[in-house]
ZADO-1210 file (C-alpha; in nm, 4 decimals, padded with zeros to 6 digits):
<atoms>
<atom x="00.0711" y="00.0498" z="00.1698" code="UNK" pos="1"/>
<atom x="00.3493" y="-00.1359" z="-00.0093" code="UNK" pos="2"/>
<atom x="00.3858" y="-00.4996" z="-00.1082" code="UNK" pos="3"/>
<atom x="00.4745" y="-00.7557" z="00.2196" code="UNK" pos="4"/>
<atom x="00.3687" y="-01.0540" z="00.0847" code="UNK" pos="5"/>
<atom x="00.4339" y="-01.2336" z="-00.2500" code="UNK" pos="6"/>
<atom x="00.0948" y="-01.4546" z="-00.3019" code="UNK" pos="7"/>
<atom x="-00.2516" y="-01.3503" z="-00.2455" code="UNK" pos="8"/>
<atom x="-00.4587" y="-01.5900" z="-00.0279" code="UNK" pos="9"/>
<atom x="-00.8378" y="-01.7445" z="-00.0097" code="UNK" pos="10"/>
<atom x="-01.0576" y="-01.7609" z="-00.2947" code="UNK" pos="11"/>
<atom x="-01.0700" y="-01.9640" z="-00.6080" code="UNK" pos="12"/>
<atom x="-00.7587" y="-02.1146" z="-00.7805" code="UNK" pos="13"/>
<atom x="-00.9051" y="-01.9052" z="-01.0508" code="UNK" pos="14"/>
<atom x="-00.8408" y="-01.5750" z="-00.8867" code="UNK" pos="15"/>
<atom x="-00.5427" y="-01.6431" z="-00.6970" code="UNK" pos="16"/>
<atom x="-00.3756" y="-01.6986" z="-00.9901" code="UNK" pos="17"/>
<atom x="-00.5349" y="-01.3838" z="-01.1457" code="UNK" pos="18"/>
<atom x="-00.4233" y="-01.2182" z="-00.8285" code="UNK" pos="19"/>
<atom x="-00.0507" y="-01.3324" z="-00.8898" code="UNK" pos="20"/>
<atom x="-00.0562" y="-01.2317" z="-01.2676" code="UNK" pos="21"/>
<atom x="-00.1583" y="-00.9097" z="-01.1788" code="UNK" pos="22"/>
<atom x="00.0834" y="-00.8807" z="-00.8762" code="UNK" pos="23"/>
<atom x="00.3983" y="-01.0403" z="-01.1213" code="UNK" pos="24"/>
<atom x="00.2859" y="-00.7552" z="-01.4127" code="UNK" pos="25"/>
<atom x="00.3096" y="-00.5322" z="-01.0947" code="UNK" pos="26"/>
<atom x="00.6117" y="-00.5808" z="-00.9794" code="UNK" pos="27"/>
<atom x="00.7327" y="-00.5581" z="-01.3732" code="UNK" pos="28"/>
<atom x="00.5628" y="-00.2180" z="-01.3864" code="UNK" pos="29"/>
<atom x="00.7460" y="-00.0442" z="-01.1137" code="UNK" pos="30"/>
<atom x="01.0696" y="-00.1908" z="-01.1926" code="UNK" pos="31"/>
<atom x="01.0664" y="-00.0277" z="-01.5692" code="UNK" pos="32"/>
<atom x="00.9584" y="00.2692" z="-01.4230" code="UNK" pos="33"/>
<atom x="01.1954" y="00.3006" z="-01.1670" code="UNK" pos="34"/>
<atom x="01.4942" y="00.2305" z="-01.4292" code="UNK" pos="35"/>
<atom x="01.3637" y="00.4154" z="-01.6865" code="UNK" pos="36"/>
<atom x="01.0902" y="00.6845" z="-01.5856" code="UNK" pos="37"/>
<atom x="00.7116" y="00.7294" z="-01.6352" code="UNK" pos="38"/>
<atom x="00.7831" y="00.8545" z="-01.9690" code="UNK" pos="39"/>
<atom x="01.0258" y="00.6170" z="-02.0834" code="UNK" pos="40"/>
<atom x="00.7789" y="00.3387" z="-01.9938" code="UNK" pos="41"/>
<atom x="00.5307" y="00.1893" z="-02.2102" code="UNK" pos="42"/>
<atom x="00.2217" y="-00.0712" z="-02.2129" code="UNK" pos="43"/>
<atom x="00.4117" y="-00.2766" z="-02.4604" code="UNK" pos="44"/>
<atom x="00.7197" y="-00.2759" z="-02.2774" code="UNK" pos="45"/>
<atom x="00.5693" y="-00.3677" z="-01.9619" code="UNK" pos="46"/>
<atom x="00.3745" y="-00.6369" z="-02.1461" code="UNK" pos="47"/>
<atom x="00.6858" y="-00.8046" z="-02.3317" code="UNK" pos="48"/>
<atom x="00.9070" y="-00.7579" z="-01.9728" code="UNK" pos="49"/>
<atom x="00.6239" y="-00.9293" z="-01.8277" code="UNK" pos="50"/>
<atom x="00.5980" y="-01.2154" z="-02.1204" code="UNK" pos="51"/>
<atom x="00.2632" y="-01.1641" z="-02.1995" code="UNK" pos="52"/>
<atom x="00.0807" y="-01.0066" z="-02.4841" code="UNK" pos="53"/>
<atom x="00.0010" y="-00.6626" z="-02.4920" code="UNK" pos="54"/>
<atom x="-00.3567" y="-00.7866" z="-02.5035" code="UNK" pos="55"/>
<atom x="-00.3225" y="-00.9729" z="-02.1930" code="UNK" pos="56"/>
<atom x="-00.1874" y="-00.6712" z="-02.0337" code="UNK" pos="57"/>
<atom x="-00.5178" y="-00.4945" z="-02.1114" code="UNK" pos="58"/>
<atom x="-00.7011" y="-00.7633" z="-01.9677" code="UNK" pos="59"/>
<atom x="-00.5372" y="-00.6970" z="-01.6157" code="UNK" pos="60"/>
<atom x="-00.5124" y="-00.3175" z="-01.6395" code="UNK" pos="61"/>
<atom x="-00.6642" y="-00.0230" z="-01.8411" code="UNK" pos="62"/>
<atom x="-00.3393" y="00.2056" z="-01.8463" code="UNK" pos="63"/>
<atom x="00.0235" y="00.1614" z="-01.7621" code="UNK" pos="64"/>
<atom x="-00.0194" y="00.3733" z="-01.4710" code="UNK" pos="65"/>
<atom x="-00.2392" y="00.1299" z="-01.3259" code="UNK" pos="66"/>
<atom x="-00.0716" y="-00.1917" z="-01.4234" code="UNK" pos="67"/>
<atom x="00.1276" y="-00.1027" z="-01.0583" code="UNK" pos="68"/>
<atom x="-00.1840" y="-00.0397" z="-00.8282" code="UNK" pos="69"/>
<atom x="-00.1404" y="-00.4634" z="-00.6797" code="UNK" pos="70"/>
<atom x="00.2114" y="-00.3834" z="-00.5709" code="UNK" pos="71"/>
<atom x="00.0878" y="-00.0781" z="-00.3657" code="UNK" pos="72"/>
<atom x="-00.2336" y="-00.2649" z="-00.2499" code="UNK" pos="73"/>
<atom x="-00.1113" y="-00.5617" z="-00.0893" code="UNK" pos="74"/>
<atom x="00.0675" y="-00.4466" z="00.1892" code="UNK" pos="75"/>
<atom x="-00.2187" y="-00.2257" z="00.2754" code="UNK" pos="76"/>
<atom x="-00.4385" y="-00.5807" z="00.2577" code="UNK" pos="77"/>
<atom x="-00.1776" y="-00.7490" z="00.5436" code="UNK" pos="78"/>
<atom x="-00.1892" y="-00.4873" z="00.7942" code="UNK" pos="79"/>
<atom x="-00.6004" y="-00.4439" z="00.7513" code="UNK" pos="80"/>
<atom x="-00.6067" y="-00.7700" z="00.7656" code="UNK" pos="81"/>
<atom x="-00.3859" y="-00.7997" z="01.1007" code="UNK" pos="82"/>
<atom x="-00.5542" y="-00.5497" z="01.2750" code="UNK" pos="83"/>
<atom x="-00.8993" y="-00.7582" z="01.1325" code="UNK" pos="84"/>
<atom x="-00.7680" y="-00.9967" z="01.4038" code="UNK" pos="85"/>
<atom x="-00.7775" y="-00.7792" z="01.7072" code="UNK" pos="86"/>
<atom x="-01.0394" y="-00.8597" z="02.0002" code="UNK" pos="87"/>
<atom x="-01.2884" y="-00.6198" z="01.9967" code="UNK" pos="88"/>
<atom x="-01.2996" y="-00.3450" z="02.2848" code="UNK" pos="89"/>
<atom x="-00.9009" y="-00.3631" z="02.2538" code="UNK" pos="90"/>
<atom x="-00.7898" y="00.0185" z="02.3283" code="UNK" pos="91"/>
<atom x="-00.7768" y="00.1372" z="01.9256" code="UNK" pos="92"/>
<atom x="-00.4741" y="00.3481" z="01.9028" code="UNK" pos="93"/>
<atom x="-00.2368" y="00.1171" z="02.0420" code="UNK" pos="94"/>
<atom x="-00.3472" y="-00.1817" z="01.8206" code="UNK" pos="95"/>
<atom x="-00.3388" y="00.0330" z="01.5328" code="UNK" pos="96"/>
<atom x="00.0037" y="00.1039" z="01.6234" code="UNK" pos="97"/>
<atom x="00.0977" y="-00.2452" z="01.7008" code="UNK" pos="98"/>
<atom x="-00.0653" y="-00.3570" z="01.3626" code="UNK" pos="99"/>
<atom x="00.1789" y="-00.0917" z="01.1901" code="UNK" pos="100"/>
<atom x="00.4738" y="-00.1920" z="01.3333" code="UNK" pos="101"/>
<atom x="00.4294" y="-00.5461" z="01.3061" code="UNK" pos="102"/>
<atom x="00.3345" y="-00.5043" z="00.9263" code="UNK" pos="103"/>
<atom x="00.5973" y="-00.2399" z="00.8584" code="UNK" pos="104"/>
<atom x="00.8653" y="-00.4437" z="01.0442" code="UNK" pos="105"/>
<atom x="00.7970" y="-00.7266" z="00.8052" code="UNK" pos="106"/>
<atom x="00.8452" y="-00.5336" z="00.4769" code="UNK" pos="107"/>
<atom x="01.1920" y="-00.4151" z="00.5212" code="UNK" pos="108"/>
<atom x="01.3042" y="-00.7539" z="00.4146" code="UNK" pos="109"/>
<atom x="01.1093" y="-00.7464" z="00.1003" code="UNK" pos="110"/>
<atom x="01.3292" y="-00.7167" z="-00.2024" code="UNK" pos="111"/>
<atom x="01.0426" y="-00.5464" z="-00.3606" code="UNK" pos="112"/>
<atom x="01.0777" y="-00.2248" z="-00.1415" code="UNK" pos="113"/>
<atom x="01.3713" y="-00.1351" z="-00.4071" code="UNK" pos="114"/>
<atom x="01.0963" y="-00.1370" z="-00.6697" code="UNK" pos="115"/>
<atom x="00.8468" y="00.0562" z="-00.4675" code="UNK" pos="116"/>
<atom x="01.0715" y="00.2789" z="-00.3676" code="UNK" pos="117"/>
<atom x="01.1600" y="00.3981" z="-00.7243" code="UNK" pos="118"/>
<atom x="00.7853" y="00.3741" z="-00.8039" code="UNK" pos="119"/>
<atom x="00.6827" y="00.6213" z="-00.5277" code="UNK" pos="120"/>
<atom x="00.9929" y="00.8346" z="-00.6808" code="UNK" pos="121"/>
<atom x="00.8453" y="00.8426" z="-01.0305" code="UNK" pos="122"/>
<atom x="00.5443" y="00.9683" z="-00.9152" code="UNK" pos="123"/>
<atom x="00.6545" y="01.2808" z="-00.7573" code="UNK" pos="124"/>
<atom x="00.6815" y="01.3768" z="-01.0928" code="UNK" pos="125"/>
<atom x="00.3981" y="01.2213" z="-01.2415" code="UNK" pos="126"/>
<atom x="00.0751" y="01.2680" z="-01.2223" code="UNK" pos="127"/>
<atom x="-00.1540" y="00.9485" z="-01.3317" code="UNK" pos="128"/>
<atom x="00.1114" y="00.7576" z="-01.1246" code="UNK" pos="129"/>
<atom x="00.0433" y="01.0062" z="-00.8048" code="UNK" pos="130"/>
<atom x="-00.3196" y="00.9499" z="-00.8929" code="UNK" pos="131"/>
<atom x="-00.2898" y="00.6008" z="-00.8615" code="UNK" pos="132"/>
<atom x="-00.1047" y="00.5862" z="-00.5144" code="UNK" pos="133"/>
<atom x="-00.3641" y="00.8245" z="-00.3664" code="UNK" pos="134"/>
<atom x="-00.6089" y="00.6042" z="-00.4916" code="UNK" pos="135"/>
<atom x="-00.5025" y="00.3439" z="-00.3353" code="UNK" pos="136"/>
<atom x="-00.4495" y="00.5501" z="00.0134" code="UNK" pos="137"/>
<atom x="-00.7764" y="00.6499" z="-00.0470" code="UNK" pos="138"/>
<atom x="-00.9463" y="00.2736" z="-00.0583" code="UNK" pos="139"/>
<atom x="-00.7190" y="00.1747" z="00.2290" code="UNK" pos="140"/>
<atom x="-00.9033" y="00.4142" z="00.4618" code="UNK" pos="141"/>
<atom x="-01.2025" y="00.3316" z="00.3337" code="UNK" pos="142"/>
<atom x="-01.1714" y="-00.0072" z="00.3842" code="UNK" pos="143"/>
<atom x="-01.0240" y="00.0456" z="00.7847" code="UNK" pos="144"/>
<atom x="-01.3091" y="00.2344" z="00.8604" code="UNK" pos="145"/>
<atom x="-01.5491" y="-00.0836" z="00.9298" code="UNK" pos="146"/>
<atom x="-01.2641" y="-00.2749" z="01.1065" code="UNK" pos="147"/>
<atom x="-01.1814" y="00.0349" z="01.3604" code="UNK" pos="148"/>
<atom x="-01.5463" y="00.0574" z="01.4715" code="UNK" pos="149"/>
<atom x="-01.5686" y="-00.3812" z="01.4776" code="UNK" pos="150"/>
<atom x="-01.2612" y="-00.2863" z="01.7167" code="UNK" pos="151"/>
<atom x="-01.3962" y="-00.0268" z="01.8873" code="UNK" pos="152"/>
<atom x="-01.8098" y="-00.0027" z="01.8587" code="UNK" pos="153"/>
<atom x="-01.8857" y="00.2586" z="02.1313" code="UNK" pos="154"/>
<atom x="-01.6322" y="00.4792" z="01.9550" code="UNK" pos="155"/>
<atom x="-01.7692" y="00.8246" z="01.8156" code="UNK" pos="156"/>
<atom x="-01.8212" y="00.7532" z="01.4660" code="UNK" pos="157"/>
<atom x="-01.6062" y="01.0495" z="01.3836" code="UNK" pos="158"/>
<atom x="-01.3058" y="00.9427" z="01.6121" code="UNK" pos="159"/>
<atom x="-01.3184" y="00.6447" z="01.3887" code="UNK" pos="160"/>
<atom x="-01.3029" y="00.8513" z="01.0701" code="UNK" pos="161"/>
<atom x="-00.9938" y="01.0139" z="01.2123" code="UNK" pos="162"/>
<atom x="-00.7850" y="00.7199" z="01.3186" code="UNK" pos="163"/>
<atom x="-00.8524" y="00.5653" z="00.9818" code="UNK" pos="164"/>
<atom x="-00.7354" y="00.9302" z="00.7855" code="UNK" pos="165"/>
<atom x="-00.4569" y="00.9727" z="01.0400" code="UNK" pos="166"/>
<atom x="-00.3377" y="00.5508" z="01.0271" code="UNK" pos="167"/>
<atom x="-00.3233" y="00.5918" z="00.6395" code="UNK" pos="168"/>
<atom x="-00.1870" y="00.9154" z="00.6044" code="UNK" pos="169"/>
<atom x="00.0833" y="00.8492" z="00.8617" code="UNK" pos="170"/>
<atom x="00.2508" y="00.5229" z="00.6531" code="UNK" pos="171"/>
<atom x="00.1801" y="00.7340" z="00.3062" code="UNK" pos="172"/>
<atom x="00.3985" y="01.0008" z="00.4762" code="UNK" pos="173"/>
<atom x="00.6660" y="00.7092" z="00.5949" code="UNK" pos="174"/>
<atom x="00.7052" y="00.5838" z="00.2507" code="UNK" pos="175"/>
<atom x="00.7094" y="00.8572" z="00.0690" code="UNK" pos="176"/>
<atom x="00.9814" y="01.0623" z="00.2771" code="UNK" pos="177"/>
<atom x="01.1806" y="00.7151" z="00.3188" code="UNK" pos="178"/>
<atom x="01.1574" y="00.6885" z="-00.0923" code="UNK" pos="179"/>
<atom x="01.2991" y="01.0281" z="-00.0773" code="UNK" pos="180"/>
<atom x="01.5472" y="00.9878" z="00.1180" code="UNK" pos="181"/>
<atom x="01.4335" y="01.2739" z="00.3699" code="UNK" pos="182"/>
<atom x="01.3962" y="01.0554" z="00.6762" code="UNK" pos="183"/>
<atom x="01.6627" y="01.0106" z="00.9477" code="UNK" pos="184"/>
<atom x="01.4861" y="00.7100" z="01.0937" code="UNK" pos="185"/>
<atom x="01.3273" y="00.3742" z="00.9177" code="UNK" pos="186"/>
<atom x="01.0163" y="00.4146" z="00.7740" code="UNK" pos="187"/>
<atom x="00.7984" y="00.1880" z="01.0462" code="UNK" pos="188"/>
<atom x="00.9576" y="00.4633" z="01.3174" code="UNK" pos="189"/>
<atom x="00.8457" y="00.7472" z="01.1068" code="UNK" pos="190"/>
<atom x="00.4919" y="00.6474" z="01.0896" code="UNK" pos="191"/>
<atom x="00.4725" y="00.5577" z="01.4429" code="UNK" pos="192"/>
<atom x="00.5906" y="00.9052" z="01.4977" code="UNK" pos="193"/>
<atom x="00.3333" y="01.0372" z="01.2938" code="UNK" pos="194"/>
<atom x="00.0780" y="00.8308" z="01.3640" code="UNK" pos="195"/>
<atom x="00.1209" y="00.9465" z="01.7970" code="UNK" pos="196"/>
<atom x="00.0960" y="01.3180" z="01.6468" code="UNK" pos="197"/>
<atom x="-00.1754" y="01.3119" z="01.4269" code="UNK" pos="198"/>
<atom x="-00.4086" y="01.1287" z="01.7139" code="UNK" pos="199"/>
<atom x="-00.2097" y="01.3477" z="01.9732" code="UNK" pos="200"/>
<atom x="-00.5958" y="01.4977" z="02.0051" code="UNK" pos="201"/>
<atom x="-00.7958" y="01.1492" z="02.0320" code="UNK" pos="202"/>
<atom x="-00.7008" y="01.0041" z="02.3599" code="UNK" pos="203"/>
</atoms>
C-alpha cells in the first residue's frame, strides 16, 4: 500500500515527529529515484535533498533502499486501520472490499502517487528496491490477519489466511500494473477486480 495520508497519528510528540522525518526522507527517496534511477541515487544525495546529515539519514534507515519503506507503509496503515473499524460478524469480503475502495478512492488525489509511481517503476529493475516493496506486502498481510478474524471469529482460520494473501496481493497487483501503465481502468477498479477473482472460491 501507497502513501494516503501526510502525518502519522497517536503516540508521543516524540515519535510522531520521528514518524514525519522518516515519512519527509521518504517521500525525498522516491522522488530521486524516480528522476534519476536506483543507480543514480545515493545515501548522500538523499540525505542533502532531504537537508539532513548523512548521519541523520542512518539514524532513520540502514540503506537507501529502505529510506522509502514509510511512503509504501502508510497507506497500507489507513486501510488496516479502516477496516480495524468494522463491526464484528460484518460479512468479510464485502468490507474488505469496501475498505479498499474507500482507501484507494482517497489516494488518487495524493500528489505523492507521482512519486510512488516512479518508485514502483524503479524497482522492476531493481532488486533491494523490489525487496523492500514485498516486504512491506508481506507485513501488511501479516498485520490483516488478526483484524479479519476480530471481523469474522467463526471464520476457518485458513479462509482468513486467504482473504488477507488475496486483499494484499490484489492492490500490489493494482499498483504495480497502474505504475506500468498496463491497466485500462484506475487502480481502485483493478483491485476490486482482482480482489472478486482471487476469493471467487471463498463465498
Amino acid at each position: 500500500m501507497t502513501e494516503t495520508a501526510g502525518t502519522t497519528t497517536g503516540g508521543s510528540l516524540t515519535e510522531r515527529r520521528k514518524a514525519e522525518t522518516q515519512l519527509e526522507i521518504a517521500r525525498t527517496a522516491a522522488r530521486l529515484f524516480t528522476e534519476h534511477g536506483a543507480a543514480g541515487t545515493t545515501a548522500e544525495a538523499i540525505a542533502e535533498a532531504a537537508g539532513i546529515a548523512l548521519r541523520t539519514f542512518y539514524r532513520y534507515s540502514r540503506t537507501k533502499e529502505d529510506a522509502v519503506a514509510p511512503l509504501l507503509t502508510v497507506g497500507g496503515d489507513a486501510w488496516r486501520a479502516g477496516l480495524a473499524a468494522t463491526e464484528p460478524g460484518t460479512p468479510l469480503l464485502p468490507a474488505v472490499e469496501a475498505a479498499v475502495r474507500a482507501t484507494m478512492t482517497s489516494a488518487d488525489d495524493d500528489p505523492g502517487l507521482t512519486w510512488v509511481r516512479g518508485l514502483l517503476r524503479a524497482a522492476a529493475d531493481d532488486v533491494a528496491l523490489a525487496a523492500v516493496w514485498g516486504r512491506v506486502n508481506l507485513d501488511s498481510e501479516r498485520r490483516l490477519r488478526p483484524i479479519l478474524a476480530a471481523i469474522a471469529p467463526d471464520a476457518d482460520p485458513v479462509d482468513l489466511l486467504l482473504v488477507a494473501a488475496a486483499a494484499t496481493d490484489a492492490i500490489r497487483i493494482a499498483f504495480e500494473s497502474w505504475a506500468e501503465g498496463d491497466a485500462p481502468e484506475a487502480p481502485v477498479e483493478l483491485a476490486v477486480r482482482c480482489l472478486r477473482s482471487l476469493t471467487a472460491g471463498l463465498a
